[in-house]
C-alpha positions in Angstrom: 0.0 0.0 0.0 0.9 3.3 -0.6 2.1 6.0 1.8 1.1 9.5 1.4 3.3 12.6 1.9 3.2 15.8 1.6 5.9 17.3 -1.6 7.5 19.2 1.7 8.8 16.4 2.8 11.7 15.7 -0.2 13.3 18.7 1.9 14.4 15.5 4.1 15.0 13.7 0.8 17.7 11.2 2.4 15.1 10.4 5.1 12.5 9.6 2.1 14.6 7.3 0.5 16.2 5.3 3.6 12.6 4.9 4.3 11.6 3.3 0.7 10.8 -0.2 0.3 10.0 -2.7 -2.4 5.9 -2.9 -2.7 5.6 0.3 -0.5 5.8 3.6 -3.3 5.3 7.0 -1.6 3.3 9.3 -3.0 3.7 12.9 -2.8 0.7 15.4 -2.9 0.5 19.1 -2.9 -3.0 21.4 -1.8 -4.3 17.5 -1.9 -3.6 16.6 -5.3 -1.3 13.9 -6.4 1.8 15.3 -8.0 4.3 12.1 -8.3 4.9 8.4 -6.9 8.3 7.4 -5.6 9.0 4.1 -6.0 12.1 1.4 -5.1 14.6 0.9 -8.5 14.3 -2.7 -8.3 10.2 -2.2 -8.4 10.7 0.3 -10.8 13.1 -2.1 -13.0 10.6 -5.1 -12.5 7.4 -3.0 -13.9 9.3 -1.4 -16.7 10.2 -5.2 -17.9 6.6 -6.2 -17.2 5.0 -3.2 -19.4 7.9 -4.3 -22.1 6.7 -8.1 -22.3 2.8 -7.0 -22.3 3.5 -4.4 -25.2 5.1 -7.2 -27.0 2.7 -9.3 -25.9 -0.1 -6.9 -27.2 1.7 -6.2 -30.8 1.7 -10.2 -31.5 -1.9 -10.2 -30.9 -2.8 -7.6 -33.0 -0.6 -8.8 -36.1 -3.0 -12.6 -35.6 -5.3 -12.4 -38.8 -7.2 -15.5 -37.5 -10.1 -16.9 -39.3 -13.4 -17.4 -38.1 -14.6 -20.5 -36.4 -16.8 -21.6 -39.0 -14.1 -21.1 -41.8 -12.2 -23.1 -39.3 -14.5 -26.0 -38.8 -15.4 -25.9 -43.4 -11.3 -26.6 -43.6 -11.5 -29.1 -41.2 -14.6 -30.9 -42.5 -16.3 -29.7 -39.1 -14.3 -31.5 -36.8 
């Protein structure tokens, strides 16, 4: 779950970041709106490669032409 601070408190930026944790962003808000998310590098590394391998994911999906099912089942003498 994410911990909410207020932008003041990067002022105490070494504090902030001996405090972060894997699974445990901080977000930083100022008059009560969200302004940015700090999160731990390894986290950060392990959603980058997660967004890279559903993109790719995504693209070989889209590039399927398929058939339809009962184009399928004509080829295949309905079986």
């Amino acid at each position: 779950m994410s911990e909410v601070r207020p932008i003041s408190a990067l002022k105490e930026y070494t504090k902030v970041f001996s405090e972060l944790r894997e699974g445990n962003p901080i977000t930083f808000t100022k008059d009560g709106n969200e302004v940015g998310i700090l999160v731990n590098s390894k986290e950060w590394n392990k959603i980058q490669a997660e967004i890279k391998l559903l993109n790719g994911l995504n693209h070989e999906d889209n590039s399927f032409d398929g058939m339809p099912l009962s184009e399928f089942r004509k080829l295949h003498d309905g079986k």
